[in-house]
C-alpha positions in Angstrom: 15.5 1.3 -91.1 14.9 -2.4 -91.0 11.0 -2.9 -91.5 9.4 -6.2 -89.3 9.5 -9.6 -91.5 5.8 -10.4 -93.2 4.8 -13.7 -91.9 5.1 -16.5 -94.4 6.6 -20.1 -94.5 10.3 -19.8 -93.6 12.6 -22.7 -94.3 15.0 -23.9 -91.5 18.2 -22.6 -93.3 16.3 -19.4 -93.7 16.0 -19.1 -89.9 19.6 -19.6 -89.4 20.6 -17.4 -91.6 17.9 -14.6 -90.3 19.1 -15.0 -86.9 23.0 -13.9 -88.1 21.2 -11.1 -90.2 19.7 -9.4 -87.4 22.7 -8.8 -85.8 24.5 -6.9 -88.6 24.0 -3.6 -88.9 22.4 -1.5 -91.8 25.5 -1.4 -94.2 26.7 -5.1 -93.6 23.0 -6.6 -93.9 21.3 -5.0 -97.2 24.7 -6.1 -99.0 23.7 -9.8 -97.3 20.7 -10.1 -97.9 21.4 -8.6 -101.7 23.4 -11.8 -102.2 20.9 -13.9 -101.1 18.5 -12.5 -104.1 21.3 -13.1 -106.5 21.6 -16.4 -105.5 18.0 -17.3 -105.8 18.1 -15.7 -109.7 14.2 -14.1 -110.7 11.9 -13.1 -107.7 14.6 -13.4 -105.3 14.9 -9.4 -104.6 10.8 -9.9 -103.7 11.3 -12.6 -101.8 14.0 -11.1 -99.7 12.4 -8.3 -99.0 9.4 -10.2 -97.4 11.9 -11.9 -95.2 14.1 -9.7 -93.8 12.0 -6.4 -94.3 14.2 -4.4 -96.5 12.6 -2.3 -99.2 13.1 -3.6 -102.9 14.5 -0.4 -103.6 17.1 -0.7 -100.9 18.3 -4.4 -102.3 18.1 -3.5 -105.7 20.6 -0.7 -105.1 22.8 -3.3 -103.3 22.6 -5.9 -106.1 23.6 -3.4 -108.1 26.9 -2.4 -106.6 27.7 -6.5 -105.7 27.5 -7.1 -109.8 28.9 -3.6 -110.6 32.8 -5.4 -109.7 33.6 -1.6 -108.0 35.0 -1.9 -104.5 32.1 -1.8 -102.0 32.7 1.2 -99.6 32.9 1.2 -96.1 30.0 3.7 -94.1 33.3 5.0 -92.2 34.4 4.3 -88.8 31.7 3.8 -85.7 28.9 4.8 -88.9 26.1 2.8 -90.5 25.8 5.4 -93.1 28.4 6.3 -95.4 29.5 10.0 -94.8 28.0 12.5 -96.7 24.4 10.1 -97.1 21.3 11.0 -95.6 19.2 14.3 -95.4 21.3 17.4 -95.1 21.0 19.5 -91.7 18.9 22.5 -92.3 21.8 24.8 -91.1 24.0 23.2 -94.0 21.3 24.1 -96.7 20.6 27.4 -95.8 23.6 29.3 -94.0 21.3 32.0 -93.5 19.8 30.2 -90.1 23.1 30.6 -88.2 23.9 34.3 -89.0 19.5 35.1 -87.9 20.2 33.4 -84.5 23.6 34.3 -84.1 22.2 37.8 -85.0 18.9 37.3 -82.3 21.8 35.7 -79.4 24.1 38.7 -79.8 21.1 41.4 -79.4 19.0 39.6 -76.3 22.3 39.2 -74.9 23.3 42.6 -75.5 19.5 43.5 -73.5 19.1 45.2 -77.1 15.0 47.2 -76.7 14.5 46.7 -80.2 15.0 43.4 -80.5 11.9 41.0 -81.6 13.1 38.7 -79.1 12.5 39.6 -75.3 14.7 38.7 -72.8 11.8 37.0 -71.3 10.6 34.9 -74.2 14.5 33.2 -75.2 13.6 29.8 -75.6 14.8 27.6 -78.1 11.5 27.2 -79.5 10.3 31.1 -79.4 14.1 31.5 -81.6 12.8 28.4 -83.6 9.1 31.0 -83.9 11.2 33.7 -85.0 13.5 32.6 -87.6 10.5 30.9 -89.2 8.9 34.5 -89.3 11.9 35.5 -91.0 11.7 33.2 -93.8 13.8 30.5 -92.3 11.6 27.4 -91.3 13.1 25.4 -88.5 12.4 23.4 -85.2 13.3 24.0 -82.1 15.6 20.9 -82.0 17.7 22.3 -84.7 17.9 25.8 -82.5 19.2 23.7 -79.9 21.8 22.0 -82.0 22.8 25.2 -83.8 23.3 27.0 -80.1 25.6 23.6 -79.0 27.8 24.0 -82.4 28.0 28.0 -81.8 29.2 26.6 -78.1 26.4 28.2 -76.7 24.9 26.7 -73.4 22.3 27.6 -70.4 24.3 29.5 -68.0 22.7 31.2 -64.5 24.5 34.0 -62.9 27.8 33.8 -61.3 28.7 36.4 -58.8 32.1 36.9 -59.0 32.7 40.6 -59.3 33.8 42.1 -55.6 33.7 45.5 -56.4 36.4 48.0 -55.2 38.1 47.0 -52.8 39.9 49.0 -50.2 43.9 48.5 -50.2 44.0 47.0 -46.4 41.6 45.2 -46.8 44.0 41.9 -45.7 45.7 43.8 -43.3 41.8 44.6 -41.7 41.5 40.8 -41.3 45.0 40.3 -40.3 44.5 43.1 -37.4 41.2 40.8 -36.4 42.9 37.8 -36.2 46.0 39.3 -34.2 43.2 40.4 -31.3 41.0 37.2 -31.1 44.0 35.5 -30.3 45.6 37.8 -28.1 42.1 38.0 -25.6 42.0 34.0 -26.1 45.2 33.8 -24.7 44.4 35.7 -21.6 41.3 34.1 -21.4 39.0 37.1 -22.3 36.0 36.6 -23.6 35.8 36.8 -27.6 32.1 37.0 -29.1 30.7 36.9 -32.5 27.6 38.8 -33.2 24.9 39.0 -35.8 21.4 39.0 -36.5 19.1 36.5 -38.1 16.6 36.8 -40.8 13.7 38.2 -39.8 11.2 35.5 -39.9 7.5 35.2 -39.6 5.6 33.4 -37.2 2.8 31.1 -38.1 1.9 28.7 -40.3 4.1 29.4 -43.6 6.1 27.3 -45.7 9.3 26.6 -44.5 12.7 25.5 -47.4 13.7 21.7 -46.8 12.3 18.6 -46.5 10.9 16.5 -43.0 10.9 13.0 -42.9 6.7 12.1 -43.2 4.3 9.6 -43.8 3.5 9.4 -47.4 1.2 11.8 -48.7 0.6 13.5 -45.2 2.9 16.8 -45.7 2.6 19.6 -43.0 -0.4 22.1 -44.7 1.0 25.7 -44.3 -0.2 28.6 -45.8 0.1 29.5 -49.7 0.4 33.4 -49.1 3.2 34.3 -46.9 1.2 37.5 -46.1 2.6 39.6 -42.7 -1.6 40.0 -42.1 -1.6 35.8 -41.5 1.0 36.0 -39.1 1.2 36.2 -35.6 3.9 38.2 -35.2 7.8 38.3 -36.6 10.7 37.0 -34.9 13.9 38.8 -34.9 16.9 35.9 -33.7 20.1 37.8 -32.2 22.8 35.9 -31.7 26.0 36.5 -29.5 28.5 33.4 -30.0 31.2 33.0 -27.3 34.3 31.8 -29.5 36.2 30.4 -27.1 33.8 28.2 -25.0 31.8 26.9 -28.3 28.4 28.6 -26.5 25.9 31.1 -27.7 22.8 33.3 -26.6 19.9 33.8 -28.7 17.4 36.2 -28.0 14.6 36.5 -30.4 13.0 40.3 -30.5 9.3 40.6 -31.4 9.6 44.2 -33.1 12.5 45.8 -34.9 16.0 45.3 -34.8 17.5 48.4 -33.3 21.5 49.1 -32.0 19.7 48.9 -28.8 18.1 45.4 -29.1 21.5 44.3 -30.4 23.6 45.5 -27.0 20.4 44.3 -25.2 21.2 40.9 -26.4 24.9 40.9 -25.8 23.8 42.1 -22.0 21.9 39.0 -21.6 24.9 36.3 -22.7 26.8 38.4 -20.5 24.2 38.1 -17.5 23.2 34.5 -18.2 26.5 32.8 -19.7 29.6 35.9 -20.0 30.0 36.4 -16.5 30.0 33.0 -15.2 32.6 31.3 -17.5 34.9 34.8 -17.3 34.9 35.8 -14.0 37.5 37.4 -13.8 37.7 39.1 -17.2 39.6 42.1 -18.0 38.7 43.0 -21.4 35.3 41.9 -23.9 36.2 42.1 -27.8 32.9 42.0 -29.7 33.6 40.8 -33.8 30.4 42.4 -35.7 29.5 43.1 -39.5 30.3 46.6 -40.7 26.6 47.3 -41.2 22.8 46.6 -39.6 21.9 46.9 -36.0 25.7 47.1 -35.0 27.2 48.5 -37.6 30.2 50.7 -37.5 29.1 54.1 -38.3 25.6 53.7 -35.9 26.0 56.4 -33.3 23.2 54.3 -31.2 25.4 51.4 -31.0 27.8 53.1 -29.8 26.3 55.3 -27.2 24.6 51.8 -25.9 27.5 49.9 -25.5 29.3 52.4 -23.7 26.4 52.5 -21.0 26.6 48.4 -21.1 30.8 48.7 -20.4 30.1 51.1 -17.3 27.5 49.0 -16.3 29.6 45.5 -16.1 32.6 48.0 -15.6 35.0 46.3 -18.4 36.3 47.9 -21.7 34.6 46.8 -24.9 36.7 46.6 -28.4 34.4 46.0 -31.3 36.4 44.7 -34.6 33.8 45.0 -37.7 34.6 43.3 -40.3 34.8 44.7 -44.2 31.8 45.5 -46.0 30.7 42.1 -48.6 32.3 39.8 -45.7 29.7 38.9 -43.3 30.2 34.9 -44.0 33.5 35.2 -42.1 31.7 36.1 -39.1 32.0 32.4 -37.1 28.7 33.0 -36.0 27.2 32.4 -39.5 29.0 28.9 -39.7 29.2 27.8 -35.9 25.5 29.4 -35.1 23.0 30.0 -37.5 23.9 27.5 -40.2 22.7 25.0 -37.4 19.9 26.6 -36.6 18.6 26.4 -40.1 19.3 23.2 -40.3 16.7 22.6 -37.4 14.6 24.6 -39.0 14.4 22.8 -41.9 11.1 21.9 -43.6 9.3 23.0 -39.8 6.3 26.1 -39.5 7.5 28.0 -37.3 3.8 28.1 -36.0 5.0 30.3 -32.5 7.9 31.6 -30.6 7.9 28.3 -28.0 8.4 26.2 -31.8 11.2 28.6 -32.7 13.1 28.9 -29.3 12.3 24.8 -29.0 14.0 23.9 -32.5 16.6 26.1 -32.0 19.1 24.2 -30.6 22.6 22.6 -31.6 24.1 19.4 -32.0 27.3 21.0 -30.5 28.3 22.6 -27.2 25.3 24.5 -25.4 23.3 27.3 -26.1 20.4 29.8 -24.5 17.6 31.2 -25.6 14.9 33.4 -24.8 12.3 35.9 -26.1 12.2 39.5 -25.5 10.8 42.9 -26.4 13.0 45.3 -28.3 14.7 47.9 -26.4 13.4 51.6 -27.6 11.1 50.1 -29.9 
């Protein structure tokens, strides 16, 4: 490390020759400025190191190996050091670091119980704590660099296992597919159903970001307690596939198969029957479990009452369990929906109903009680 020049008398040709100096780097300047001293004979090591900051050790060594005659080495490509020079990394000097943390990784990793290292205390400097205990003195820096050469990195969870799956399942989807299209073609109505998250109303923190004068952010609660809220609000949606429109109704209570048909009974009061009038079939496209799931006797027994009521069949396709984000109400529906949500409080139901609206086709909304609740 070059050390800042002393201040003292410097001759002009000095200065020149200081200004090409600084730009060498460390191998190409302590053999330059060791030929200086060697031109200017006795005192001319001092006075070089006063100038240019170099340690007399550093251009004696140098003199040294310009008067030795031996071929000067090169530090090695894109180096300043030759190879091999400097301090040696801990891990070289004492092998016995990489098989201890090699030894720590393999047991938290393994969720080992007897292991001095917790799965919640795995941080480069509690490993650094830990080897030290062990006899093997080390930084935390030199954890890190140890865990980058092992090719060790921080990874979070990938979900990526499905589980067994059942030996149709394609076929299931295939079998979907084949019936939207063949009631779009006719032009029956096609819906998509699903609910919400549950979501509670007042003054709680909402994820996202609003656009807001600086430093005045919307206060909210800091306990999302049920006690502190007014109520909850239960969004149902019913999406009509082939005219781009949906029905929300948001429940106050619990969602129950008979809150779910009660919804679909309202799209088909306020939208279903006026854009299908003369509709022959309904096909309904749900998620294999909650409210309308496929083994929920109440869902049944409701829609049946609903299909004598409006007097038109009703074929319900679920979809296979783990699947629900093919459901186009997910995607066409709700995702918007959160997006107006967004950074707001839902503070009461006229805020929810009023920001839930989409930048696409039309939509209606309304708040009800639950059926049977």
């Amino acid at each position: 490390m070059i050390r800042s020049t002393r201040r003292r008398s410097v001759s002009g040709a000095a200065r020149r020759w200081l200004k090409v100096f600084h730009t060498l780097n460390e191998f190409q300047a302590r053999l330059f400025a060791a030929d200086k001293a060697l031109d200017l004979g006795r005192g001319g090591i001092t006075r070089l190191s006063a100038l240019t900051g170099l340690s007399r050790t550093t251009l004696t060594k140098a003199a040294e190996e310009l008067e030795s005659g031996r071929k000067l080495g090169s530090p090695g490509e894109g180096r300043v050091r030759r190879v091999g020079g400097g301090r040696k990394k801990v891990e070289g000097v004492d092998p016995g670091v990489r098989e201890l943390l090699a030894k720590i990784l393999e047991e938290t990793t393994a969720g080992d119980p007897m292991s001095q290292l917790r799965w919640t205390s795995k941080s480069t400097r509690t490993m650094a704590q830990e080897l030290t205990r062990l006899g093997h003195p080390v930084s935390w820096v030199t954890v890190a660099r140890c865990l980058d050469d092992m090719g060790y990195s921080l990874q979070a969870n990938r979900k990526s296992k499905e589980g067994p799956q059942h030996a149709d399942r394609d076929a299931q989807f295939r079998y979907i597919n084949r019936q939207v299209k063949a009631l779009l073609a006719t032009g029956d109505p096609v819906i998509s159903v699903d609910a919400k998250k549950k979501e509670l109303v007042g003054r709680f923190k909402n994820g996202g970001r609003t656009w807001r004068p600086k430093g005045k952010p919307q206060e909210v609660n800091t306990k999302d307690f049920p006690s502190l809220a007014q109520g909850k609000a239960l969004p149902y949606g019913v999406y009509d596939t082939g005219q781009n429109r949906a029905v929300v109704n948001v429940g106050v209570t619990h969602d129950t198969a008979e809150f779910a048909v009660e919804s679909i009974r309202r799209w088909w009061k306020l939208d279903g029957r006026k854009s299908y009038p003369a509709a022959g079939r309904l096909l309904i496209c749900a998620d294999a479990g909650g409210s309308n799931g496929n083994r929920l006797r109440a869902w049944k027994l409701n829609l049946q009452q609903m299909a004598d009521q409006i007097q038109i069949p009703i074929t319900v396709c679920h979809y296979p369990p783990g699947t629900s984000k093919w459901n186009k109400i997910e995607h066409r529906l709700f995702s918007f929906i959160s997006l107006n949500w967004r950074g707001e409080p839902l503070i009461n139901y006229e805020t929810i109903i009023n920001r839930e609206c989409l930048p696409r086709g039309r939509a209606h909304f309304g708040v009800g009680e639950n059926a049977g609740a």
